[in-house]
N, C-alpha and C positions, 0 to 999 in steps of 0.2 A: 367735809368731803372734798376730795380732791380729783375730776374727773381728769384724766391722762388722752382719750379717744374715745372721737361718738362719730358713727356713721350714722346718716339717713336712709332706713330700708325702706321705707314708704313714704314718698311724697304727696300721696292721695291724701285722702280721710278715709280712716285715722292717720294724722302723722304721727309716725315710729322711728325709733332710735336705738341702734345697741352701740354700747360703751364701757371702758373698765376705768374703774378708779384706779389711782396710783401702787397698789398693792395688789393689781390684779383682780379683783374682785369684779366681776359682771355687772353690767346695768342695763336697765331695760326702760324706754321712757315712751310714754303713748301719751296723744292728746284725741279725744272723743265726746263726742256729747258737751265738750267744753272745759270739758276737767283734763289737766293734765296729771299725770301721774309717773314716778319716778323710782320705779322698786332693783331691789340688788339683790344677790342671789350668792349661792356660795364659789369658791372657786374650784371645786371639785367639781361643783354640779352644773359648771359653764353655765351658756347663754340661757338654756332652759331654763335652772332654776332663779334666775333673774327674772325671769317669763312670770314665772307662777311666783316670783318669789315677794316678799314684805315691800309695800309701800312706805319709803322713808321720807317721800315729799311729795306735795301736792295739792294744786292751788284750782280754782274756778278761773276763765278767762270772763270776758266779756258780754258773749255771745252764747247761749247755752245752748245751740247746736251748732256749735264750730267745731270744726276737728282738723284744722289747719293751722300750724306753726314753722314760721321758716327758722332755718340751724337759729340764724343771728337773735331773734326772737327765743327763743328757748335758750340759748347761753345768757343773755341777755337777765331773763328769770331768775337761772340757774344763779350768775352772780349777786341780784338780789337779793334770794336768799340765801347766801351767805355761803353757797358753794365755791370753790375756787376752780377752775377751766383753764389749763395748760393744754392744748392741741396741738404747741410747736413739735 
């Protein structure tokens, strides 16, 4: 997966992220309870169905009531696991 743009809508807990992959495609990434999660959604059905749509990653942190991830920290992951992050 190729994410193109991620903004941070919630800085709190949970941190939240909306994003599109290279192809347009919506993504939706939350961190709560500890788990981060990282679901896409269709492009017809914009940001919402990224919201409710299929978790395609997602991993436990550390601390399992954290729900705090800075951007650097989550791209950080994201390439990890084997995502690649273009934001230029």
């Amino acid at each position: 997966m190729r994410l193109v743009k991620l903004v941070n809508t919630c800085t709190a807990c949970p941190s939240q992220w909306e994003g599109k992959l290279d192809d347009g495609t919506p993504v939706y990434i939350r961190k709560r309870w500890g788990w981060c999660s990282v679901c896409v959604g269709t492009k017809e059905g914009g940001m919402d169905s990224a919201v409710m749509g299929n978790e395609v990653l997602g991993w436990n942190g550390d601390d399992a009531m954290d729900g705090f991830l800075s951007d650097e920290e989550l791209i950080a992951e994201l390439i990890l696991r084997d995502w690649e992050v273009d934001l230029s």
